[in-house]
C-alpha positions as CSV (number, residue, x, y, z in Angstrom):
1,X,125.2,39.3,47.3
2,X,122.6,41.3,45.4
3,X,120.2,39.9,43.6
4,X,117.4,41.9,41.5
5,X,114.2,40.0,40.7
6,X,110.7,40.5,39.6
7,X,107.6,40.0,42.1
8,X,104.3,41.0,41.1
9,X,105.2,42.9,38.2
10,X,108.0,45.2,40.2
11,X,111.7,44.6,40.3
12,X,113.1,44.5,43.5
13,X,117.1,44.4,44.8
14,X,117.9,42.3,47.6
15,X,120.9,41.6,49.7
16,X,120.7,37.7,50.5
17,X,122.8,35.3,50.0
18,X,122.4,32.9,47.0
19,X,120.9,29.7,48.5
20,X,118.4,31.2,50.5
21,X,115.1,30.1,49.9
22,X,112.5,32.4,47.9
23,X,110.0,32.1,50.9
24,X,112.5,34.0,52.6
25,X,113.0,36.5,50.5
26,X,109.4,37.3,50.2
27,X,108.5,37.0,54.1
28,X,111.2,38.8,55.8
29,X,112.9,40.9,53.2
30,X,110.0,42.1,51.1
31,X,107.7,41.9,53.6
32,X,104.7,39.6,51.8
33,X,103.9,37.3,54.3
34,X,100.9,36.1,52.4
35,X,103.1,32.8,51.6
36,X,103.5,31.0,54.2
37,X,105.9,28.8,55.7
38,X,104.8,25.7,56.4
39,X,106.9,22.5,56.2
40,X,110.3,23.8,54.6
41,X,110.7,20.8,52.6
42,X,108.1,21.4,49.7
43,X,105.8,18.6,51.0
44,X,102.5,21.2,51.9
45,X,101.7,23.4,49.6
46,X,101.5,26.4,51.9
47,X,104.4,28.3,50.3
48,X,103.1,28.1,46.9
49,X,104.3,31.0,44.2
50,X,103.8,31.2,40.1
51,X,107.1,31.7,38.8
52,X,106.3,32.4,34.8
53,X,103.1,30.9,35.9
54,X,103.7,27.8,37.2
55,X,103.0,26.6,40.2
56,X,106.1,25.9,42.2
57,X,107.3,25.5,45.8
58,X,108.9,29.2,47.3
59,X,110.4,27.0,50.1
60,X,112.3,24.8,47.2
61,X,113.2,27.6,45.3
62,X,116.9,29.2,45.9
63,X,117.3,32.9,45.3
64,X,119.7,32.1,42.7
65,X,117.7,30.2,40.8
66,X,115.0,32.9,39.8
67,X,116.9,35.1,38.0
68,X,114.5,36.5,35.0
69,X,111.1,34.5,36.4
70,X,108.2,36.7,37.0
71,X,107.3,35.7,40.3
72,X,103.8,36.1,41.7
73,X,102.8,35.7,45.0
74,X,98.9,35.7,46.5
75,X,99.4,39.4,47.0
76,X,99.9,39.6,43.1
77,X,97.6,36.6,41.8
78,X,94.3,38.7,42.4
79,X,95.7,41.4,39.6
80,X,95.1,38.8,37.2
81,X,91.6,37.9,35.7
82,X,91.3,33.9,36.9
83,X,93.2,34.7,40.2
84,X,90.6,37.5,41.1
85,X,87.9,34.8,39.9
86,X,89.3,32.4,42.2
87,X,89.4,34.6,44.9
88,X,86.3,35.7,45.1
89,X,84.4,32.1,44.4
90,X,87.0,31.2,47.4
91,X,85.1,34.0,49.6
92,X,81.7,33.3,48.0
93,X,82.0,29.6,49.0
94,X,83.4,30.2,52.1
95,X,86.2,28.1,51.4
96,X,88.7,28.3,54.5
97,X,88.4,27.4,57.6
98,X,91.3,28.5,59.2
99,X,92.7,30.1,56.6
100,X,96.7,29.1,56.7
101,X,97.2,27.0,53.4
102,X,94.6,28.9,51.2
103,X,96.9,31.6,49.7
104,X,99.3,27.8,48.5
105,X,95.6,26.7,47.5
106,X,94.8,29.6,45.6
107,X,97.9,29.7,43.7
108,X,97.6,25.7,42.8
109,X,93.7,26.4,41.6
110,X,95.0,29.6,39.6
111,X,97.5,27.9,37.5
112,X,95.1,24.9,37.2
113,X,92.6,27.3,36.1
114,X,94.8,29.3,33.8
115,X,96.4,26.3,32.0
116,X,93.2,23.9,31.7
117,X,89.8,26.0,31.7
118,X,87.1,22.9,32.3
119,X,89.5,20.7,34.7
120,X,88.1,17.7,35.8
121,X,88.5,15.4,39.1
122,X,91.4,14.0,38.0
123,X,93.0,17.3,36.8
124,X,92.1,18.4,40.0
125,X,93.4,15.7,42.0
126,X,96.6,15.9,40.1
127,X,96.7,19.9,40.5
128,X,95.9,19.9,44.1
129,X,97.5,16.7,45.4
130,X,100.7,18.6,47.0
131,X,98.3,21.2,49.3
132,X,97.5,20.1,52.5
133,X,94.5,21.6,54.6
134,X,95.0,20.3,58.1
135,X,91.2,21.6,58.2
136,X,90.2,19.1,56.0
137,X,88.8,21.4,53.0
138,X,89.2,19.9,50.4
139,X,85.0,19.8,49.2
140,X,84.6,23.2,49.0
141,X,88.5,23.8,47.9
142,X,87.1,21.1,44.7
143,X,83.8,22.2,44.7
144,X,85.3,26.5,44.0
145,X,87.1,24.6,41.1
146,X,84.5,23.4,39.3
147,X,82.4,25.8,39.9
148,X,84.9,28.3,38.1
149,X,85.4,25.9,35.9
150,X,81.8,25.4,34.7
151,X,81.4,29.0,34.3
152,X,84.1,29.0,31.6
153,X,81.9,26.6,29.5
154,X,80.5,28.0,26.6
């Protein structure tokens, strides 16, 4: 079936059938492979997308299901004032190690961000509780937060 949805501010058509998994869409049909599979049952984090800016789960998310969302991926989020701030206080920090999960942490620190300016630990906690980093960085993944966060303060 035929499907026309909106990712990163362009509208795309794509043949896939209605149950398939957003991830899917995005890696092997529209080629972003910025999100990344990484557990297939929403328990990581890795896959993470906005859609209407929200954080969500791409991997948990059926084709069918996005119909009029404005979905954004990490190739998108930089187009966007707090996603290119989070982005570059990632680099500036050095946050990643090895890389894999931070375009999921990105997106979960972007709609924190973007919702709640001046987050604190436990609005952090809460925001970033369903990321994993198998490199353990979660200090400098915190610490990029409230950095950004602090700069917001008047």
């Amino acid at each position: 079936m035929s499907y026309t949805i909106r990712v990163n501010g362009t509208e795309h058509t794509v043949d896939a059938e209605g149950d398939t998994p957003l991830l899917w869409v995005l890696r092997d049909v529209l080629d972003m492979t910025g999100t990344k599979y990484g557990c297939g049952i929403g328990q990581c984090g890795a896959c993470m997308v906005h859609a209407n800016g929200a954080a969500v789960r791409s991997c948990q998310l059926r084709l069918d299901a996005v119909g009029y969302m404005s979905i954004t991926t990490i190739e998108g989020v930089g187009d966007t004032e707090i996603g290119r701030k989070v982005q570059e206080k990632w680099l500036s920090l050095d946050v990643p190690q090895c890389g894999y999960c931070q375009g999921g942490q990105i997106m979960a620190a972007t709609a924190l961000l973007a919702h709640t300016a001046r987050p604190g630990d436990a609005e952090i906690d809460a925001a970033m509780a369903g990321n994993i980093c198998r490199c353990g960085c979660y200090t400098r993944i915190r610490t990029a937060i409230k950095h950004l966060g602090e700069s917001q303060q008047s």
